[in-house]
N, C-alpha and C positions, 0 to 999 in steps of 0.2 A: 504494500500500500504506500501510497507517495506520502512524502511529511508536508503539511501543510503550509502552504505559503504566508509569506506574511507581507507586509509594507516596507519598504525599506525607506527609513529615513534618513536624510542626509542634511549635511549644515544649514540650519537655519540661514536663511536671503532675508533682506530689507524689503519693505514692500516700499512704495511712493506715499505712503502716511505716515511713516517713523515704525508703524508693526511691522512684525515678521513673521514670515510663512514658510514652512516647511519645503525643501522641498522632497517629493513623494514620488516613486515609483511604484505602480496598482500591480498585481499579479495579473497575470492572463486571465485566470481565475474568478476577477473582481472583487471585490469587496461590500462593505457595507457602509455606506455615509453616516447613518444613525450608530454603527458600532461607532464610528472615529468620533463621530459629533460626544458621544457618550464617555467615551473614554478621555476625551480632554476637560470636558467639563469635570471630569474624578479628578482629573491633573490637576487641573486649576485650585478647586477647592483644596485638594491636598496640601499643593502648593500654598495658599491663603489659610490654613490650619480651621478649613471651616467656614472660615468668614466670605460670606456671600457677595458684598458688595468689592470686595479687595479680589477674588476670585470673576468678577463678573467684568470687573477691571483690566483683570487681565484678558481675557476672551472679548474685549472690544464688545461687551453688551452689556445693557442695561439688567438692572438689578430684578425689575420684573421680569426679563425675557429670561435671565439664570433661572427665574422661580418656577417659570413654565416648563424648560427646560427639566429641572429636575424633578417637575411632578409626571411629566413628558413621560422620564426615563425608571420613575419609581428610583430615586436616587436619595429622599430624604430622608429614612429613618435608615439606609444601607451607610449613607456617609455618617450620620449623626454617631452609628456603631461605630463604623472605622477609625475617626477622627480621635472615640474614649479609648479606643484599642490604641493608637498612633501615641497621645499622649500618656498615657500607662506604661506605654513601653517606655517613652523618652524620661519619664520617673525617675521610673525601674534601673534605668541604666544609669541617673545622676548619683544611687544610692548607694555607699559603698558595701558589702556583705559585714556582717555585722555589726553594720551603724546602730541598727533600730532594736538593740536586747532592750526589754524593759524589763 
């Protein structure tokens, strides 16, 4: 069985607005717009630690259209988990092992 293709992404280009855009070579294969569109919106928020309007910032769109967007993709209560999982770990890891004997 063939192994799946995938996107290849290569250096970020400057677009003529100051953004930047990937750029993308599609597999023969194709793809799916709504996976990419979904997956950068996860990037974005990740990246912004949550915060919608700093993540909506980055994706060049307004704070309603992020909202639609992630009800779009059933994205909010999947990142709301991630983001407590994401900063748990970054805790977890400032804590040295046996700091916390009480």
């Amino acid at each position: 069985m063939p192994s799946p293709q995938t996107l290849t992404w290569k250096p970020w280009r400057p677009m003529s607005n100051g953004r930047y855009l990937p750029s993308l070579e599609i597999p023969e294969e194709g793809t799916s717009l709504e996976g990419i569109e979904r997956e950068l919106i996860e990037i974005a928020l990740r990246q912004a630690a949550g915060n919608q309007t700093q993540a909506a910032r980055l994706l060049g769109i307004s704070r309603d259209t992020l909202r639609y967007r992630i009800k779009k993709f059933d994205l909010a209560k999947e990142s709301r988990h991630k983001f407590r999982e994401d900063e748990n770990e970054a805790e977890e890891s400032l804590v040295e092992p046996g700091s916390l004997n009480a």
